[in-house]
N, C-alpha and C positions, 0 to 999 in steps of 0.2 A: 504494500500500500504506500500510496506518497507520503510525506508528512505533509502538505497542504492537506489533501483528503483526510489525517490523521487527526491535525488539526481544527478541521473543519467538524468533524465529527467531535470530537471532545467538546468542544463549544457551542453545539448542541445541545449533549448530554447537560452543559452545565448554564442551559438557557435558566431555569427555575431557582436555583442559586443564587445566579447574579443578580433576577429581579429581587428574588427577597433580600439580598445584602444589598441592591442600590449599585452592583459594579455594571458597569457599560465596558465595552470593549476597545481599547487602546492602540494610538501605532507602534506598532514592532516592526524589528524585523521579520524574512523569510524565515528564519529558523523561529522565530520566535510568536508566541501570543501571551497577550497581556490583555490586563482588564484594571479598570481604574475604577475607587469610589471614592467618600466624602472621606474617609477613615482609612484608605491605603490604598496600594496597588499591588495585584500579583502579579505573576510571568510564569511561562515554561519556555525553556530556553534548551536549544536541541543545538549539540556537539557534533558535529558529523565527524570528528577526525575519532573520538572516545565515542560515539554512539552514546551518548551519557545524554540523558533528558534531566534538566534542573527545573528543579522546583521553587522558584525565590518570592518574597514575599518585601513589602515596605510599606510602613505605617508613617500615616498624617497626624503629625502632634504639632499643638496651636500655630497651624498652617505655613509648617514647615514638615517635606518628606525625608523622613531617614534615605539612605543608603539600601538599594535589594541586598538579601541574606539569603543563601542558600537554606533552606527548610529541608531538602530531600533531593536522591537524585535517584535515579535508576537507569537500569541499560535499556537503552529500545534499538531495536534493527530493523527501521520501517519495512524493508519487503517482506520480514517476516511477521508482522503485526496486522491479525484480522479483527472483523468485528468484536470478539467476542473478549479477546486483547485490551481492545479499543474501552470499550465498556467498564472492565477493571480498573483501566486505567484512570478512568473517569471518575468514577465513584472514589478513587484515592484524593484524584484531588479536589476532590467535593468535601472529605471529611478532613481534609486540611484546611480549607478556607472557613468553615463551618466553626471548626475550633482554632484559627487564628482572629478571623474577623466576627463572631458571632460572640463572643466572651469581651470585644471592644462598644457593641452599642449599649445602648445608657439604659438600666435598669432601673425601674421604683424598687428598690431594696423591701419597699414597709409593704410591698404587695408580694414578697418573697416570703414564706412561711418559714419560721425556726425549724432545724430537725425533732420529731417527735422522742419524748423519753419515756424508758421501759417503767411502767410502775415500780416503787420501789418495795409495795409488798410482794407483788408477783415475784421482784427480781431475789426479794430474800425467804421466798417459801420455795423457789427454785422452777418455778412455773414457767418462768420464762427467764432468758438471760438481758444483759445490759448489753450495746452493741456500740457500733463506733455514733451513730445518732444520740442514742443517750447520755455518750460523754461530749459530742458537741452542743447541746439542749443544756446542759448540768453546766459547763465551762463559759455558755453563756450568759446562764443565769449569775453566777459567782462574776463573772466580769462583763456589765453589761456593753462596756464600752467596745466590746468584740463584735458582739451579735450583727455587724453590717458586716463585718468581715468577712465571717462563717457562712452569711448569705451569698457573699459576691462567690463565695466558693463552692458554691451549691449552683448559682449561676453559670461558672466556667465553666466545672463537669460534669453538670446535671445530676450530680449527687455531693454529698458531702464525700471531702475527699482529704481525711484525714495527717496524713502524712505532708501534704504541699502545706494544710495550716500551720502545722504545730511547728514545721521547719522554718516556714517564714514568720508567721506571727508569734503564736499561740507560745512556743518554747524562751522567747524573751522573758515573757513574762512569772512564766514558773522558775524557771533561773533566779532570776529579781526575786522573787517569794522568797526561795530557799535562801537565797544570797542575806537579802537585806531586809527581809519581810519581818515584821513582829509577831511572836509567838500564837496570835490571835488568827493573823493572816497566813501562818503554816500549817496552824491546824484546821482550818476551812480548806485550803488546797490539798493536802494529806486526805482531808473526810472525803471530799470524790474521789480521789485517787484510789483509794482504798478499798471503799462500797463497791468503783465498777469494777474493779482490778478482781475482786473475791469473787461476784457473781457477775464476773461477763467473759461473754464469747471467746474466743482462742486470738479472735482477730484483734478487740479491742485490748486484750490482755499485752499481746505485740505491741503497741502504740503504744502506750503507757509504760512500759518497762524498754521498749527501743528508741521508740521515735522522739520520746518526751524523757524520761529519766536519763535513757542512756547518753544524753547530751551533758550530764555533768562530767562526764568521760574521766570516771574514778578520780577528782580531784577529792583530795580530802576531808578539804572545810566541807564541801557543799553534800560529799556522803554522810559525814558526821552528822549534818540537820538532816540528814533525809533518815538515817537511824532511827534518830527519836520521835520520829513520827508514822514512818512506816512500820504497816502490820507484816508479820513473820512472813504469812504465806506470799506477799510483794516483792520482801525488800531479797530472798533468796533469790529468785531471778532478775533482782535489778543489778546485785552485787554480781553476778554470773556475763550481764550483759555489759556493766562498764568496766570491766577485767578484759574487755576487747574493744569498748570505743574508748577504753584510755589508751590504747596503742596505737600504729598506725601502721598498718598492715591491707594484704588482700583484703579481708571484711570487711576492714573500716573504708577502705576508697569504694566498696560496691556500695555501703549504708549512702556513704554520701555526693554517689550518685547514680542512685537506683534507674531501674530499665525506666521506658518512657508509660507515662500514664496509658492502662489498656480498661475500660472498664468495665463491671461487672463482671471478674473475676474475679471466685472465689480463692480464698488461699485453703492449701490443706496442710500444710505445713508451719505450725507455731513453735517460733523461736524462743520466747519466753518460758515456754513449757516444758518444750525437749531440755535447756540449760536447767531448770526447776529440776527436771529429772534427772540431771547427771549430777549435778549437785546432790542431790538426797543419793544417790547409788554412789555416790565419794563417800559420806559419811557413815554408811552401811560398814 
């Protein structure tokens, strides 16, 4: 197939896209198509020497455009690319424009709903567990000055999305608690910690003792507060988890920069847990 004809067809496929994001279609070159909106411009940009298709992307901040950034590339060999190629390829970068430019238009936050929390008799008669929702609903309530933040992150990836808050926002703050907080204000941050840590899920268990604890990364002072506040069944796999984010190793460079956001997968594997377990089979 050509790439004009390749071209031409992808920009089809992503006629519905652009009207709902407001992109219209831009000059390029031959190798290239481009689409402009109020809020940025993409491109695909085709290599003929590397066969490399580039995916670039540049955003409009107070009407001034960045610079294009390569997002993504892949191999394309137009005579070998049929419709059904074509297609795939489309829908890639429909869910790239989707989640670069759809997480940029201006949201009413106060018409964005908190994440819902697990009852806390259910959660402690065992009826039901606490989940990464109930510690974003619980961490809001204790800090209300979060609650737009949590939303815009429920915004981006259409769910809450744990791990991007607690690493950008959310873990400041508990740091500062532990660090400089008054007795009063550690033992409110410990009381949720605690509650969802005992009765929640494998998954929220993980955040809590990785995403969020394990950022003290075994310094002393800030284990020593976190001692007298954490319960037994906690603080054994938090002290398990920062015996490896106090180093800096394989682990530590994959913690801190985990694969790309994929969602609605589930984990089956808890690291909190299994360290909880090897821990107690050491002291066996």
């Amino acid at each position: 197939m050509e790439l004009t004809n390749i071209f031409n067809a992808i920009e089809n496929h992503l006629k519905n896209t652009n009207e709902e994001l407001g992109f219209k279609k831009a000059d390029a070159a031959n190798s290239s198509l481009a689409f402009k909106s109020d809020s940025g411009s993409y491109r695909l940009v085709y290599d003929d020497d590397s066969n490399i298709l580039a995916f670039e992307c540049a955003y409009d901040v107070d009407g001034s455009t960045s610079e294009f950034n390569t997002v993504s590339r892949l191999l394309l060999e137009p005579e070998n690319v049929d419709d059904r190629e074509v297609r795939s390829l489309s829908n890639e970068v429909i869910e790239e424009v989707e989640r670069l430019f759809k997480t940029n238009k201006k949201v009413n936050l106060e018409k964005v709903k908190m994440p819902k929390a697990v009852s806390r008799t259910k959660a402690k008669n065992g009826l039901i567990s606490y989940d990464v929702d109930s510690l974003a609903n619980r961490f809001g309530a204790l800090y209300p000055d979060f609650k737009d933040t949590i939303k815009q992150n429920i915004v981006d990836y259409g769910e809450f999305l744990p791990e991007t808050f607690f690493a950008e926002y959310g873990n400041e703050r508990v740091l500062s608690v532990i660090k400089n907080g008054s007795d009063a204000e550690r033992k409110k941050l410990f009381k949720l910690l605690n509650e969802i840590f005992e009765d929640g899920t494998n998954e929220v268990q993980d955040i809590i003792a990785v995403t969020i604890l394990g950022e003290m990364k075994n310094d002393p002072d800030l284990m020593a507060v976190a001692d007298k506040y954490m319960i037994e069944y906690m603080a054994g796999p938090v002290h398990e988890v920062n015996k490896i984010t106090g180093k800096n190793n394989r682990l530590t460079k994959k913690l801190k920069n985990p694969p790309a956001y994929k969602p609605k997968k589930k984990k089956s594997f808890s690291l909190a847990n299994t360290l909880s377990e090897g821990a107690n089979q050491g002291q066996r």
